[in-house]
CHARMM internal coordinates of N, CA and C (Angstrom, degrees):
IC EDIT
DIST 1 N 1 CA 1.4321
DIST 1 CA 1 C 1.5237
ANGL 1 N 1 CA 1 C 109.33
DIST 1 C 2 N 1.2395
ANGL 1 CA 1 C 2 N 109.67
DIHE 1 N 1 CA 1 C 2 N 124.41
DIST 2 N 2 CA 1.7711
ANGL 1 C 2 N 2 CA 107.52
DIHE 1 CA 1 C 2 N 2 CA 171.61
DIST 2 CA 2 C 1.7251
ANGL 2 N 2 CA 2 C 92.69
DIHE 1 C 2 N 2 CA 2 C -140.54
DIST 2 C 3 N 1.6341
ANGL 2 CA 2 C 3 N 96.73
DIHE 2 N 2 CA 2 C 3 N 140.22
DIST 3 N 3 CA 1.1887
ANGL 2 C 3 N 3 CA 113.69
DIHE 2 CA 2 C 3 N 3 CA 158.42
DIST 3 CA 3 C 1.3796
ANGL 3 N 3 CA 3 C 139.31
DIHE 2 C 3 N 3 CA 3 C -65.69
DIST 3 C 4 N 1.1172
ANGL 3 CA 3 C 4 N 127.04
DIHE 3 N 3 CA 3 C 4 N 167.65
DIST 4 N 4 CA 1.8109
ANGL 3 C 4 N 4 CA 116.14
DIHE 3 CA 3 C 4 N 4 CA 164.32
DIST 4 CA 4 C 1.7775
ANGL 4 N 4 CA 4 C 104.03
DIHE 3 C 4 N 4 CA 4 C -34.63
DIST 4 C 5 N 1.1915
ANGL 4 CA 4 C 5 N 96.95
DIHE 4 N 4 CA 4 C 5 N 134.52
DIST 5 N 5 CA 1.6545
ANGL 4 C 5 N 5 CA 101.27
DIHE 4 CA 4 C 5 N 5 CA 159.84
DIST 5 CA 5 C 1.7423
ANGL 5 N 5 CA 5 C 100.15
DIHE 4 C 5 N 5 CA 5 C -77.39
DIST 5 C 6 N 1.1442
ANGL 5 CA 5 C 6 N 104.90
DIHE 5 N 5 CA 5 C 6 N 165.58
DIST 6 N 6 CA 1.5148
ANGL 5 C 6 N 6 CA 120.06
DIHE 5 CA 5 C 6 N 6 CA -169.73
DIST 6 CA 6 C 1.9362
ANGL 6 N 6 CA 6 C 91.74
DIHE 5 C 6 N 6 CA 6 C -116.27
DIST 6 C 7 N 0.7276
ANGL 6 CA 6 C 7 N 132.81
DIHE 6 N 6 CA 6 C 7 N 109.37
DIST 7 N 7 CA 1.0240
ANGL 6 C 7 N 7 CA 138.11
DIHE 6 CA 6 C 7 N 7 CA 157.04
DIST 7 CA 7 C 1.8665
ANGL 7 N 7 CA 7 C 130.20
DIHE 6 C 7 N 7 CA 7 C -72.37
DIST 7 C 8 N 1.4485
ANGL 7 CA 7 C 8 N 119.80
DIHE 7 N 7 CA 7 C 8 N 127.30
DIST 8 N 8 CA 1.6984
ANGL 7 C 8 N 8 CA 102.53
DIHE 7 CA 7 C 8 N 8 CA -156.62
DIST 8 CA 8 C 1.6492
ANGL 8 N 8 CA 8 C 77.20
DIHE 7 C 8 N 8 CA 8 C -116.11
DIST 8 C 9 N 1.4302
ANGL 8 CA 8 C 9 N 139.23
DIHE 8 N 8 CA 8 C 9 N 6.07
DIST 9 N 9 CA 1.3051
ANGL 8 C 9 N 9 CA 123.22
DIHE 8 CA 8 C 9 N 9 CA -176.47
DIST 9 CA 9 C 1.7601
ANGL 9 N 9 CA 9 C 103.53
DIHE 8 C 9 N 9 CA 9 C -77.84
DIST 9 C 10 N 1.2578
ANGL 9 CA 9 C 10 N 126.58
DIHE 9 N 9 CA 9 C 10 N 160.73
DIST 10 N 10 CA 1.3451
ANGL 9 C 10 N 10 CA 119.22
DIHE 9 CA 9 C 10 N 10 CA -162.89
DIST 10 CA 10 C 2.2140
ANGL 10 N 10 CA 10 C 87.03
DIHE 9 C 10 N 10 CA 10 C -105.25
DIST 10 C 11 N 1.0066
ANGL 10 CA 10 C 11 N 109.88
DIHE 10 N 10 CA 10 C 11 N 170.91
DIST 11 N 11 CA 1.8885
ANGL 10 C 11 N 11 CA 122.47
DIHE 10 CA 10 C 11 N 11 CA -155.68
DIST 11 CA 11 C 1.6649
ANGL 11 N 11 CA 11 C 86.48
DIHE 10 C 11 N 11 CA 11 C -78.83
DIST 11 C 12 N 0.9817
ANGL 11 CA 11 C 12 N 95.62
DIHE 11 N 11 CA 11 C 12 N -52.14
DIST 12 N 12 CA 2.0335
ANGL 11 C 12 N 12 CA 106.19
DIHE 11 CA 11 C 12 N 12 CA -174.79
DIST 12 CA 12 C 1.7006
ANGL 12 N 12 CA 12 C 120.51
DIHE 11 C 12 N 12 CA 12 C -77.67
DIST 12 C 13 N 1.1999
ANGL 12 CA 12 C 13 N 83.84
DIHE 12 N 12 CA 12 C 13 N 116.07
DIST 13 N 13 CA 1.9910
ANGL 12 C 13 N 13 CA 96.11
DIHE 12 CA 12 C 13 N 13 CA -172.84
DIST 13 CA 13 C 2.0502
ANGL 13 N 13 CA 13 C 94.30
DIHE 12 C 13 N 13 CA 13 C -67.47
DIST 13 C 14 N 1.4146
ANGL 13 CA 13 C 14 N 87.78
DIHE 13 N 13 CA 13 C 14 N 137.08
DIST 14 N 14 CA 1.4752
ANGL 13 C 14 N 14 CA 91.51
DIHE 13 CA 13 C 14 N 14 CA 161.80
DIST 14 CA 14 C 1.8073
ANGL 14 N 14 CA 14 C 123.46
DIHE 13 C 14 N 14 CA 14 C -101.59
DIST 14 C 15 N 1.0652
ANGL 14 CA 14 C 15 N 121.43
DIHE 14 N 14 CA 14 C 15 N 146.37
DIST 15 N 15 CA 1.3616
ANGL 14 C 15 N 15 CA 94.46
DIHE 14 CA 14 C 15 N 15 CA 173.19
DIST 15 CA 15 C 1.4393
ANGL 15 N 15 CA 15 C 136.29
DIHE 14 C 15 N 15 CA 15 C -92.99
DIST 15 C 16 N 1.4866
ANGL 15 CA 15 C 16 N 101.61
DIHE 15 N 15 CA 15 C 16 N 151.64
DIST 16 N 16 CA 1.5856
ANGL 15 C 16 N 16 CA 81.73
DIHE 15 CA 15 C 16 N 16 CA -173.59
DIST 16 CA 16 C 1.5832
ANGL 16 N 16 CA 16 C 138.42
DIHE 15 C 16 N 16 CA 16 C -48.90
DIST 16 C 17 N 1.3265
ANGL 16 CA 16 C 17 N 130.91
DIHE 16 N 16 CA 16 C 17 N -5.32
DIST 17 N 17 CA 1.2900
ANGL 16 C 17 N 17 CA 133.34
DIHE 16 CA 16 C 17 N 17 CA 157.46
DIST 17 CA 17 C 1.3808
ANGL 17 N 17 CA 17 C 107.37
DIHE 16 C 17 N 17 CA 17 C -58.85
DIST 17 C 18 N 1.1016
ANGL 17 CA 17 C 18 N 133.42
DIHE 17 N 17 CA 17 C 18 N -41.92
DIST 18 N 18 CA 2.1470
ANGL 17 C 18 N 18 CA 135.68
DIHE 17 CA 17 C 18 N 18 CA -167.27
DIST 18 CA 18 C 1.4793
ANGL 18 N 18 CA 18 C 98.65
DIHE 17 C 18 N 18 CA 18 C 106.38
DIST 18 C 19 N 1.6752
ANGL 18 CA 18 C 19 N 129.48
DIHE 18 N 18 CA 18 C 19 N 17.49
DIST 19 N 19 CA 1.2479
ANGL 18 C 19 N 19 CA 123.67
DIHE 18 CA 18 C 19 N 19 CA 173.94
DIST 19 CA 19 C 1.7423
ANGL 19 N 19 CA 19 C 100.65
DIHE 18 C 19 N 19 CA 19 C 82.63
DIST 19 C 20 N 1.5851
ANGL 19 CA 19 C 20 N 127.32
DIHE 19 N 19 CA 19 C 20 N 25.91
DIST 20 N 20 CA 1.2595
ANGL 19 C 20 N 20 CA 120.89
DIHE 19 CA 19 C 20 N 20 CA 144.63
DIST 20 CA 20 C 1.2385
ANGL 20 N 20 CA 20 C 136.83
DIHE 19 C 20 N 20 CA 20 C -60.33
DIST 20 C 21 N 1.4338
ANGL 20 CA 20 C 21 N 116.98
DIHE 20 N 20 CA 20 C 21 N -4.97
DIST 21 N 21 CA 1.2698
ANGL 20 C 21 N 21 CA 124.67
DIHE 20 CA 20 C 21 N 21 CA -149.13
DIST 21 CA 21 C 1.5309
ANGL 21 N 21 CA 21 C 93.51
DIHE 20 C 21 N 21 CA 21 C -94.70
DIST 21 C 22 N 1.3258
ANGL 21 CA 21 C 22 N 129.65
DIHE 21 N 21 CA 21 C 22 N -23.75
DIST 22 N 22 CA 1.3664
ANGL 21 C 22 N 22 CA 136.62
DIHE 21 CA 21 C 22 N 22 CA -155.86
DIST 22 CA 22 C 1.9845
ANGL 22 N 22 CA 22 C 91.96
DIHE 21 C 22 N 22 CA 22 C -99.49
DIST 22 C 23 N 1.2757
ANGL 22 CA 22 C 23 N 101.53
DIHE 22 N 22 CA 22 C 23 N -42.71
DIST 23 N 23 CA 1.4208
ANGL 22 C 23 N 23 CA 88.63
DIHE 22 CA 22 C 23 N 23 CA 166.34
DIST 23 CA 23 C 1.3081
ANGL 23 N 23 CA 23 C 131.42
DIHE 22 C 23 N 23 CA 23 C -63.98
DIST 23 C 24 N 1.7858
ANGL 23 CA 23 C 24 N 128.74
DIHE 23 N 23 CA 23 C 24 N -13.97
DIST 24 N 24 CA 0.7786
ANGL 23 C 24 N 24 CA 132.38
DIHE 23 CA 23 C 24 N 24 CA 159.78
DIST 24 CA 24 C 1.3887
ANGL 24 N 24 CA 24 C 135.35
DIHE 23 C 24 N 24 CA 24 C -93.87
DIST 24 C 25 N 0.9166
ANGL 24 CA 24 C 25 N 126.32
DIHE 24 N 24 CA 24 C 25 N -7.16
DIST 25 N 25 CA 1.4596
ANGL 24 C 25 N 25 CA 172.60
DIHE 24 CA 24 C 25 N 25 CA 116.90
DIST 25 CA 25 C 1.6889
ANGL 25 N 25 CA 25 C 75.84
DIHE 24 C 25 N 25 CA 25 C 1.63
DIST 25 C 26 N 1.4341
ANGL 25 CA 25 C 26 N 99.65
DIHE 25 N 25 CA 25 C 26 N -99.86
DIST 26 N 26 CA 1.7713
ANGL 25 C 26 N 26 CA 126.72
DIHE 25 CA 25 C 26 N 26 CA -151.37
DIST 26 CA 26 C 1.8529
ANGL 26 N 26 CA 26 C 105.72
DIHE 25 C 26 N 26 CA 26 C -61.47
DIST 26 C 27 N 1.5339
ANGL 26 CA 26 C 27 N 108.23
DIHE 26 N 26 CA 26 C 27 N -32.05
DIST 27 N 27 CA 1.5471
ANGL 26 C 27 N 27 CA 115.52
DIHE 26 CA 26 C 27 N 27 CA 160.11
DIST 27 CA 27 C 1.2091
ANGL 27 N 27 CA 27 C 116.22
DIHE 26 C 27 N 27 CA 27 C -34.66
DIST 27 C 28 N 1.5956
ANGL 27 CA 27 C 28 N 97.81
DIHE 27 N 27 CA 27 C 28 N -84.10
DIST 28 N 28 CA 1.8438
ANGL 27 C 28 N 28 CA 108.17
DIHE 27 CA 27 C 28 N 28 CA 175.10
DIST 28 CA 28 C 1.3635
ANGL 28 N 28 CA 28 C 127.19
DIHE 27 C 28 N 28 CA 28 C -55.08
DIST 28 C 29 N 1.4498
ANGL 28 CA 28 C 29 N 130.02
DIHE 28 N 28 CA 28 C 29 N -16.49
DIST 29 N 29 CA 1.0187
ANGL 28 C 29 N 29 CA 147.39
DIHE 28 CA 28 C 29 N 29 CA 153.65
DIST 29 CA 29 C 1.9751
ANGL 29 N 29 CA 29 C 105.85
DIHE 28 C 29 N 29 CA 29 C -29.29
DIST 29 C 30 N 1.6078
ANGL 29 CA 29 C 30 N 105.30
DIHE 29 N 29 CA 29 C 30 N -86.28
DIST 30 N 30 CA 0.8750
ANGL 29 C 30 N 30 CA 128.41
DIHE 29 CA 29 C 30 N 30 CA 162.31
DIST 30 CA 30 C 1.5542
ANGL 30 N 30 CA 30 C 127.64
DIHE 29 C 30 N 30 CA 30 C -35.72
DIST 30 C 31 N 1.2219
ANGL 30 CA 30 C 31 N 101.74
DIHE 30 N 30 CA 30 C 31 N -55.28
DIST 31 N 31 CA 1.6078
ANGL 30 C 31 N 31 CA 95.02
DIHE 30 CA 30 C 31 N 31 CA 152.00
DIST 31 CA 31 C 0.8579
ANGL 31 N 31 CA 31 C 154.43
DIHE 30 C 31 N 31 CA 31 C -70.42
DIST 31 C 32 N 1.3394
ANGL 31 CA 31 C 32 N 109.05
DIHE 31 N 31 CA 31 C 32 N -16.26
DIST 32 N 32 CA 2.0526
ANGL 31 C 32 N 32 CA 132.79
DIHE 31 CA 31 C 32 N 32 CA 161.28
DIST 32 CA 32 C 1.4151
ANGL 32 N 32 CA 32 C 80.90
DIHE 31 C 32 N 32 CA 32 C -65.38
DIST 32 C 33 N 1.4993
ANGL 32 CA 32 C 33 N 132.10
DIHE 32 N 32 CA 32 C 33 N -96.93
DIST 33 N 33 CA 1.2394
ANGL 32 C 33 N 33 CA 136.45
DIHE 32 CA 32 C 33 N 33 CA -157.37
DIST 33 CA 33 C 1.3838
ANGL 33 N 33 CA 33 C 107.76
DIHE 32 C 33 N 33 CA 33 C -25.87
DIST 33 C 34 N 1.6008
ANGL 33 CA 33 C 34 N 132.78
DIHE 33 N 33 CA 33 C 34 N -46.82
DIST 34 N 34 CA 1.4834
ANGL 33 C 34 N 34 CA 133.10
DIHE 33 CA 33 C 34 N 34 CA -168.18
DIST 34 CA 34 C 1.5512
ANGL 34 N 34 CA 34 C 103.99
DIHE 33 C 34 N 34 CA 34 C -66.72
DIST 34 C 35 N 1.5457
ANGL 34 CA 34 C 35 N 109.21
DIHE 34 N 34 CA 34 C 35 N -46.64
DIST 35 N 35 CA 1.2019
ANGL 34 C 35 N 35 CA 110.34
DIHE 34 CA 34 C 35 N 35 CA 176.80
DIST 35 CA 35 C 1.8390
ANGL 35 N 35 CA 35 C 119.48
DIHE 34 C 35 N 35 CA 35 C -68.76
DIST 35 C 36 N 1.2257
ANGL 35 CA 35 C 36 N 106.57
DIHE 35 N 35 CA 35 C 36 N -27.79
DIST 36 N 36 CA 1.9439
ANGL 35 C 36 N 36 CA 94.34
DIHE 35 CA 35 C 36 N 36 CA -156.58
DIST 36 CA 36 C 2.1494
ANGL 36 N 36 CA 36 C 68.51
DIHE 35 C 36 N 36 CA 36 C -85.10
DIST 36 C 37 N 1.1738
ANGL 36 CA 36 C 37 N 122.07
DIHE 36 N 36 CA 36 C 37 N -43.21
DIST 37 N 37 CA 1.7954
ANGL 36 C 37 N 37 CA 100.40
DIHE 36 CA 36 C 37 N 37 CA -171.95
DIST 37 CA 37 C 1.3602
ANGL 37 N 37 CA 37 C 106.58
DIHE 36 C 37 N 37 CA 37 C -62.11
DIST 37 C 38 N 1.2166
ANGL 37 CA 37 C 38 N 152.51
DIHE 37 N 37 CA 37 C 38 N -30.36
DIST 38 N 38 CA 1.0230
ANGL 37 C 38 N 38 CA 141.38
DIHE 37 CA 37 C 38 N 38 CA 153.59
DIST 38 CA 38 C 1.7493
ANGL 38 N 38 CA 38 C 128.61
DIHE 37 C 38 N 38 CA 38 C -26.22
DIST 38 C 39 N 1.2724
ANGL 38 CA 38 C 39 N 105.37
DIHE 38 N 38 CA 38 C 39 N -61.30
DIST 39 N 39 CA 1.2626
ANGL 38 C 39 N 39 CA 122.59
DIHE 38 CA 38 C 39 N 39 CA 178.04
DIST 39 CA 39 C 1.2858
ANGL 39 N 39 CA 39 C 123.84
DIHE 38 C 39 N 39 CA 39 C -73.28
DIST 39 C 40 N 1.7833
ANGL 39 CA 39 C 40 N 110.16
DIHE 39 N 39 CA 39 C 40 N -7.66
DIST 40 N 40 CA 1.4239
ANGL 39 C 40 N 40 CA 98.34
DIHE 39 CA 39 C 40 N 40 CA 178.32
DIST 40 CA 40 C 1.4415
ANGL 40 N 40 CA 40 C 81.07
DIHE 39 C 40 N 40 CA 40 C -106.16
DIST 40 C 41 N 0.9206
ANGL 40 CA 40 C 41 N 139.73
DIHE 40 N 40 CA 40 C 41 N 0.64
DIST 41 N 41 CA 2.3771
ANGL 40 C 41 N 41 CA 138.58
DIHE 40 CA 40 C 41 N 41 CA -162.21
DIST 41 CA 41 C 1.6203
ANGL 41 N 41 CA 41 C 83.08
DIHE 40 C 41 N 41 CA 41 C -76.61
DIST 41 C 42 N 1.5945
ANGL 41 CA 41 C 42 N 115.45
DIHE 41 N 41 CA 41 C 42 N -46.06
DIST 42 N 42 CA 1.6193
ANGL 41 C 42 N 42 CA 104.47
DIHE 41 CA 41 C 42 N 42 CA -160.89
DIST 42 CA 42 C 1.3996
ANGL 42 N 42 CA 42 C 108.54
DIHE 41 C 42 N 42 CA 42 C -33.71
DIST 42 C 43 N 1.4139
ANGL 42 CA 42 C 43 N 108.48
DIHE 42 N 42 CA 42 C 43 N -62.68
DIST 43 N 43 CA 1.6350
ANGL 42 C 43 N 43 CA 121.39
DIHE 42 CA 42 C 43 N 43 CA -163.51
DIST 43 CA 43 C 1.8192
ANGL 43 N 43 CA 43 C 107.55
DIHE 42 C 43 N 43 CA 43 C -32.53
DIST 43 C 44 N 0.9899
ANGL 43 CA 43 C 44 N 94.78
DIHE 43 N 43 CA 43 C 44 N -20.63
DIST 44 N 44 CA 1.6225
ANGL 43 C 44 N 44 CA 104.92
DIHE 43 CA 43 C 44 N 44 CA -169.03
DIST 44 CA 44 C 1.7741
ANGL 44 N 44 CA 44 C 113.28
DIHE 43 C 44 N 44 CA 44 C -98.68
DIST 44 C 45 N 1.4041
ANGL 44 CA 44 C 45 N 120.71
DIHE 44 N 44 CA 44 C 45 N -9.46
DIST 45 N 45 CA 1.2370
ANGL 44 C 45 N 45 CA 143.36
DIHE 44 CA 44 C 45 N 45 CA -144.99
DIST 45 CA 45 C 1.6929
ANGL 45 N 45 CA 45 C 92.04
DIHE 44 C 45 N 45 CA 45 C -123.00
DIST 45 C 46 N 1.3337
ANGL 45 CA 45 C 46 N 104.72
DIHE 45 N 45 CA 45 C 46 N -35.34
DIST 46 N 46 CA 1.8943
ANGL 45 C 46 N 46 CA 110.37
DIHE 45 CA 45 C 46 N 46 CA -148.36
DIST 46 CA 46 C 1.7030
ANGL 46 N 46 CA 46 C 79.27
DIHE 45 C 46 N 46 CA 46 C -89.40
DIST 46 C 47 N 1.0409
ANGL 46 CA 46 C 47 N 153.61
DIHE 46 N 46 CA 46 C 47 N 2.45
DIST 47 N 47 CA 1.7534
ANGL 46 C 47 N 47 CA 148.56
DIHE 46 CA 46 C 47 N 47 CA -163.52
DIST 47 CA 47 C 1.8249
ANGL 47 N 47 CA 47 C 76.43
DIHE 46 C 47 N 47 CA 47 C -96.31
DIST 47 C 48 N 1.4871
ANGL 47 CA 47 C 48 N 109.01
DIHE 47 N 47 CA 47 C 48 N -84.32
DIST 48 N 48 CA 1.0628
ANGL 47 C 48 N 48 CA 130.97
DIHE 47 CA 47 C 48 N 48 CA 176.09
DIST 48 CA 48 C 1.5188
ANGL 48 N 48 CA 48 C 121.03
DIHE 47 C 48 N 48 CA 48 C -9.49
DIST 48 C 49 N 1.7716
ANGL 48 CA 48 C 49 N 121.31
DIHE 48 N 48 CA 48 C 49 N -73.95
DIST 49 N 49 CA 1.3070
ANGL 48 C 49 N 49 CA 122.94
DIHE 48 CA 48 C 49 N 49 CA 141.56
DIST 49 CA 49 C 1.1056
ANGL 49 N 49 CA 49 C 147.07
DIHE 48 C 49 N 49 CA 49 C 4.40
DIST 49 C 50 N 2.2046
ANGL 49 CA 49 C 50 N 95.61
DIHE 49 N 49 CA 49 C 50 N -61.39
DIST 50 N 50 CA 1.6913
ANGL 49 C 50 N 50 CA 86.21
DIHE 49 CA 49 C 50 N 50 CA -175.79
DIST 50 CA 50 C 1.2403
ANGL 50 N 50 CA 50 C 102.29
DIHE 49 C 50 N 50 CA 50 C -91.36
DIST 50 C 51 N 1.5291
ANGL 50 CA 50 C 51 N 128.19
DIHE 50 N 50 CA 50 C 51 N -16.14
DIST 51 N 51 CA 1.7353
ANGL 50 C 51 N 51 CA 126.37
DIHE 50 CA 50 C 51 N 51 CA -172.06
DIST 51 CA 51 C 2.0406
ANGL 51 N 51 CA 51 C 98.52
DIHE 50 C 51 N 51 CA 51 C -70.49
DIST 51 C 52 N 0.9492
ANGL 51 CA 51 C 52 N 92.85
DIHE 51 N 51 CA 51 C 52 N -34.17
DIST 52 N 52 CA 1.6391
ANGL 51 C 52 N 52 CA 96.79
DIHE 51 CA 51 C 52 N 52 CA -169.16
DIST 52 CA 52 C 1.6052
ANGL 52 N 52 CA 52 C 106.15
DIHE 51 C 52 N 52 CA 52 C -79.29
DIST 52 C 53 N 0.8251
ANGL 52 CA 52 C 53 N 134.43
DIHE 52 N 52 CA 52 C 53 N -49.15
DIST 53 N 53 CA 1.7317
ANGL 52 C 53 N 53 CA 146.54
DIHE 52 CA 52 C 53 N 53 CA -175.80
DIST 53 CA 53 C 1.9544
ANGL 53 N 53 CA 53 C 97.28
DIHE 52 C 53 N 53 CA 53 C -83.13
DIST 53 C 54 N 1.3163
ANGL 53 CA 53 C 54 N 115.21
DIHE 53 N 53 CA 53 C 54 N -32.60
DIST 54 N 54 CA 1.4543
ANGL 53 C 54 N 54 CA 115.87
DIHE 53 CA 53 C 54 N 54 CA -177.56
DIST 54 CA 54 C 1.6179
ANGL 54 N 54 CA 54 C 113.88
DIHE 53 C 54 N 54 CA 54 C 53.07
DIST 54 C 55 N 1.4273
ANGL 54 CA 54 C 55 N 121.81
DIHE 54 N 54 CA 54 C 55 N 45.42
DIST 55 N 55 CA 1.2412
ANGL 54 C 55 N 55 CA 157.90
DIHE 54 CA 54 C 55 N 55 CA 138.25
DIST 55 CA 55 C 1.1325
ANGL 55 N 55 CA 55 C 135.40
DIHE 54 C 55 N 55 CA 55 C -56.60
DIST 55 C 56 N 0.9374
ANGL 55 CA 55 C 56 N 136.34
DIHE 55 N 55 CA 55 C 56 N 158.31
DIST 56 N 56 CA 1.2202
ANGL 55 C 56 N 56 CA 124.17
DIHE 55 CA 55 C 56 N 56 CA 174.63
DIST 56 CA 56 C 1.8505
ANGL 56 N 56 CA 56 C 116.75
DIHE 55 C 56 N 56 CA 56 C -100.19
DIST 56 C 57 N 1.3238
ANGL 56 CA 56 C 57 N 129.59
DIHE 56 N 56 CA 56 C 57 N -174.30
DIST 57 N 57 CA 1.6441
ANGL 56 C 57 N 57 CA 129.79
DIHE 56 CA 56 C 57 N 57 CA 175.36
DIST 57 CA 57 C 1.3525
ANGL 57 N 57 CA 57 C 89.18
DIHE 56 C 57 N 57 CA 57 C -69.93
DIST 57 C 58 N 1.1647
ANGL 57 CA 57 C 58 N 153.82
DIHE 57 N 57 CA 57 C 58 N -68.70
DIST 58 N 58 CA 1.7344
ANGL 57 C 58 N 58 CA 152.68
DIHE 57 CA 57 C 58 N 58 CA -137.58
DIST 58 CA 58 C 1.7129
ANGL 58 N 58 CA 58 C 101.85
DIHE 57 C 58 N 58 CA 58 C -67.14
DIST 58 C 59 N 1.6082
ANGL 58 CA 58 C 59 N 111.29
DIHE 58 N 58 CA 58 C 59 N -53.77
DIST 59 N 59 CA 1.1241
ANGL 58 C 59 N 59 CA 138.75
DIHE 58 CA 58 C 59 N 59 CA 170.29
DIST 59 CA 59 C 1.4638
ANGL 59 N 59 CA 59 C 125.22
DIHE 58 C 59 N 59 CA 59 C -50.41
DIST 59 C 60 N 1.4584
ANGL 59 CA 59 C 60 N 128.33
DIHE 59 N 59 CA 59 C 60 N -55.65
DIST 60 N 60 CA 1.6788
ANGL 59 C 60 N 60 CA 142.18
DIHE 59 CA 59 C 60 N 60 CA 158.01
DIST 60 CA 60 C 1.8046
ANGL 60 N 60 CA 60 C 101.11
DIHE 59 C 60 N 60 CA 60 C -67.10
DIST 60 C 61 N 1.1235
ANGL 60 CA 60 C 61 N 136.92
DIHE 60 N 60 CA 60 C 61 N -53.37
DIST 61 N 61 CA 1.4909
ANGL 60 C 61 N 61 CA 137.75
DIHE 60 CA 60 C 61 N 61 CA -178.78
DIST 61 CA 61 C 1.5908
ANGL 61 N 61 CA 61 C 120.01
DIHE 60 C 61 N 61 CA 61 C 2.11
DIST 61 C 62 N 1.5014
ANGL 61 CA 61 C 62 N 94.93
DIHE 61 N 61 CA 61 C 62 N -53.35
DIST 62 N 62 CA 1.8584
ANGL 61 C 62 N 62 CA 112.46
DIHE 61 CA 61 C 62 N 62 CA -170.84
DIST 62 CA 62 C 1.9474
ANGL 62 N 62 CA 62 C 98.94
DIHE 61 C 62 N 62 CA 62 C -61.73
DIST 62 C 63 N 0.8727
ANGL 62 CA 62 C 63 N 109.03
DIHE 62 N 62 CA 62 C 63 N -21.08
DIST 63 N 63 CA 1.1727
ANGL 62 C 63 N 63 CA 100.14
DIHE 62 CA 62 C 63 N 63 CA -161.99
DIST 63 CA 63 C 2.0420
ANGL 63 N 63 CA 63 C 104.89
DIHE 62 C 63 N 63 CA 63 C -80.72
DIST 63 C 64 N 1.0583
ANGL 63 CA 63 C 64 N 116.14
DIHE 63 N 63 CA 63 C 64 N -36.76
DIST 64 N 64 CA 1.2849
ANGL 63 C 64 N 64 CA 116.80
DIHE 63 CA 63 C 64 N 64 CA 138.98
DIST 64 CA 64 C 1.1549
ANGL 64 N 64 CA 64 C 154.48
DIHE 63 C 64 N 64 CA 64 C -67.73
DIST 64 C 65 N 1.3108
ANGL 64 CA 64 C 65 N 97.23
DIHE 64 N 64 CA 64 C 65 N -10.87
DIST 65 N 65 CA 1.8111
ANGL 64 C 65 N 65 CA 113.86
DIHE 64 CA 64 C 65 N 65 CA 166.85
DIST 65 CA 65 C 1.4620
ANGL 65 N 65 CA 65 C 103.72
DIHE 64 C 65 N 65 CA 65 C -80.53
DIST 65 C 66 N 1.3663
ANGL 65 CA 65 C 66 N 107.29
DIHE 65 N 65 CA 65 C 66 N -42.10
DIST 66 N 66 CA 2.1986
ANGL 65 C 66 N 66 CA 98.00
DIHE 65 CA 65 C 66 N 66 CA -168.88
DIST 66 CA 66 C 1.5063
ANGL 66 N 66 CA 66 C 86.17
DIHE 65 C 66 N 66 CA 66 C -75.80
DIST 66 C 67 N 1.5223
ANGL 66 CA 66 C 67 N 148.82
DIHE 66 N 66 CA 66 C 67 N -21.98
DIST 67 N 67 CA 0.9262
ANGL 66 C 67 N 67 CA 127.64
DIHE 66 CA 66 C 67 N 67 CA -133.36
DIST 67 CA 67 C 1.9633
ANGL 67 N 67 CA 67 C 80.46
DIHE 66 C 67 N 67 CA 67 C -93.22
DIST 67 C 68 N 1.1391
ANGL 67 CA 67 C 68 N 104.50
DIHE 67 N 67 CA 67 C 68 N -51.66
DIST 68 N 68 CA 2.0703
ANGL 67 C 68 N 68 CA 108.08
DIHE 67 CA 67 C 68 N 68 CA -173.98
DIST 68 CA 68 C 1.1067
ANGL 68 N 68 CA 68 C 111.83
DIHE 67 C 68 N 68 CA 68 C -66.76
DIST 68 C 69 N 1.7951
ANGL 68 CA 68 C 69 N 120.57
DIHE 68 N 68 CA 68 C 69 N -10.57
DIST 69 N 69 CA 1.6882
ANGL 68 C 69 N 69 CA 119.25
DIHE 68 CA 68 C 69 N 69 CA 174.95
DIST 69 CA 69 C 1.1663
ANGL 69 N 69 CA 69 C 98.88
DIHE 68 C 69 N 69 CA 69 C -84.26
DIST 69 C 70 N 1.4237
ANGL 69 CA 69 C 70 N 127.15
DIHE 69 N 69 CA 69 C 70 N -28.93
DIST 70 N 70 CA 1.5105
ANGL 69 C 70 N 70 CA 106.54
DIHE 69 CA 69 C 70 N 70 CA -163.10
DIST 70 CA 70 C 1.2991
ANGL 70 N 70 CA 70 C 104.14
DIHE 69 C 70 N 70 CA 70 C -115.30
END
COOR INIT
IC SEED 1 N 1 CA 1 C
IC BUILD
């Protein structure tokens, strides 16, 4: 005769990180977001550029190109 075993493991698997993964997860999250709003802000920045540098669009341009390459 044996009873129920008693089990002391808890129902919910943890993962092997200790559930860091969700903190990093939500990090990069935030940092995609900082970055992809960044890259669309230029459009708003590049008016600014050519009045300030007194350049022309062909001339200010690069400055939005390194900004979506990198």
């Amino acid at each position: 005769m044996t009873g129920p075993k008693s089990e002391s493991r808890s129902d919910e698997a943890e993962g092997p990180d200790g559930g860091w993964g969700w903190v990093l997860v939500a990090a990069m999250f935030v940092s995609t977001s900082l970055v992809f709003g960044l890259m669309r802000s230029l459009g708003i920045f590049f008016v600014e550029f050519v009045k300030h540098f007194e350049e022309s669009a062909q001339a200010i341009s690069w400055i939005s190109s390194i900004g979506l390459a990198a």
